[in-house]
C-alpha positions in Angstrom: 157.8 139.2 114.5 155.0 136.8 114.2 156.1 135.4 110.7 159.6 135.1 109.6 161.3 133.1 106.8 164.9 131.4 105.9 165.7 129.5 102.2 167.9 127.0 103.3 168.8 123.4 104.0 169.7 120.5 101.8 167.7 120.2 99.4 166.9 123.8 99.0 163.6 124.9 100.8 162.1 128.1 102.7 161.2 127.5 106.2 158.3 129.4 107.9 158.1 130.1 111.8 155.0 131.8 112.7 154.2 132.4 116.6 151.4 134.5 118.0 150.0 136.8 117.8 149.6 136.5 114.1 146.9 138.6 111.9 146.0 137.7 108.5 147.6 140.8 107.2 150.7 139.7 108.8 150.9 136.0 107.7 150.1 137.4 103.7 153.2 140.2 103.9 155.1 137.9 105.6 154.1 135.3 102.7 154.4 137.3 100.2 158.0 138.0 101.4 159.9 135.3 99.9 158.7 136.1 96.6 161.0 139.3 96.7 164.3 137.2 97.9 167.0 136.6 95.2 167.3 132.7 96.2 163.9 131.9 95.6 162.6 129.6 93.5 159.4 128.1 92.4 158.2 124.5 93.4 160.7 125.1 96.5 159.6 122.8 99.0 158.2 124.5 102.3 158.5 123.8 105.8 155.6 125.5 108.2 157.1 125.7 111.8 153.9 126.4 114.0 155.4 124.8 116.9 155.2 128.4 119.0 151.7 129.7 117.5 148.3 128.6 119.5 145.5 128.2 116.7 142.7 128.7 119.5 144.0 132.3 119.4 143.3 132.5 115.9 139.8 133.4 114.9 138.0 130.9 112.6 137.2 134.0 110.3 140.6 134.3 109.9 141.5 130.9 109.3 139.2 130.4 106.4 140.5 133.8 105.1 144.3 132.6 104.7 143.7 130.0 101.8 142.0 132.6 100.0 144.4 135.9 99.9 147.2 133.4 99.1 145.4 132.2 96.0 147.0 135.5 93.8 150.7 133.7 94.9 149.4 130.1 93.3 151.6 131.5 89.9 154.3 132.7 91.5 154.7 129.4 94.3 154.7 126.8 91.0 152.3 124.0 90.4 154.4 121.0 92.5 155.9 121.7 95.4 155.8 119.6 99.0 154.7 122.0 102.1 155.5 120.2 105.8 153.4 121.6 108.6 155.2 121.2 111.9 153.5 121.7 115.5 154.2 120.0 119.1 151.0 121.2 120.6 148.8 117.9 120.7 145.3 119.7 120.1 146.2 121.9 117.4 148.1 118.3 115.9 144.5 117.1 115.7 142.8 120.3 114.3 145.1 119.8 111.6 144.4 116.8 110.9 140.9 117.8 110.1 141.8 120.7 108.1 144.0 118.8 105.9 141.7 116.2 105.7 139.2 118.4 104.4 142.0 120.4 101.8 142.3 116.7 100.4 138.6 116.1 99.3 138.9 119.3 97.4 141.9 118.8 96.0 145.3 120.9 96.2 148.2 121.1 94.0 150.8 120.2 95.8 152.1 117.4 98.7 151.3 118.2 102.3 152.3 116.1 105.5 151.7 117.4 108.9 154.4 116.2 111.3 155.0 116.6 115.3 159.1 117.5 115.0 161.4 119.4 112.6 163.6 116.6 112.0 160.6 113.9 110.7 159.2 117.2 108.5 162.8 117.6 107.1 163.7 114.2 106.2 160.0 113.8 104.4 161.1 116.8 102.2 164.4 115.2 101.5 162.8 112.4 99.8 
């Protein structure tokens, strides 16, 4: 399954793992998911393991169309929540960089960090 979820840890969060291949279809079902589990809450923080997905398989077209189909979920997700990307792979480290960058200038409602292990991610969210 290319998108799966757990709500977990202390504090309380849901944790993504995406791997490839992943379509947009996919990662907004799979998204949309944790809306329909019982231990959700809103403002949970969020923890985006990417560690096993290649973003050069993924199709520019597609990456532009994620932020928008998960705008209808903004309600829903709350208004102040932290979201912790995770990835080993050096190159797509750097493309997020740039993308995050960019989500900064025009502004987002909530904290994001993009780490290189699980354990830095978790501890940032623990704070």
């Amino acid at each position: 399954m290319p998108i799966c979820f757990e709500i977990n840890g202390d504090p309380k969060r849901v944790t993504f793992q995406l791997s490839n291949p992943i379509s947009v279809e996919a990662f907004v079902d799979g998204y949309e998911s944790i809306f329909k589990d019982s231990r959700f809450e809103a403002n949970l923080p969020v923890l985006w393991d990417i560690s096993d997905l290649d973003l050069k398989q993924i199709p520019l077209n597609d990456v532009r169309q994620i932020p928008i189909r998960l705008k209808q979920f903004m309600s829903d997700r709350g208004d102040d929540y932290k979201a912790a990307l995770v990835t080993t792979r050096t190159m797509d480290y750097q493309l997020l960089r740039l993308y995050l960058t960019i989500l900064r200038l025009v502004s987002s409602n909530f904290h994001i960090r993009l780490f290189r292990t699980l354990d830095e991610a978790k501890n940032w969210i623990a704070r």
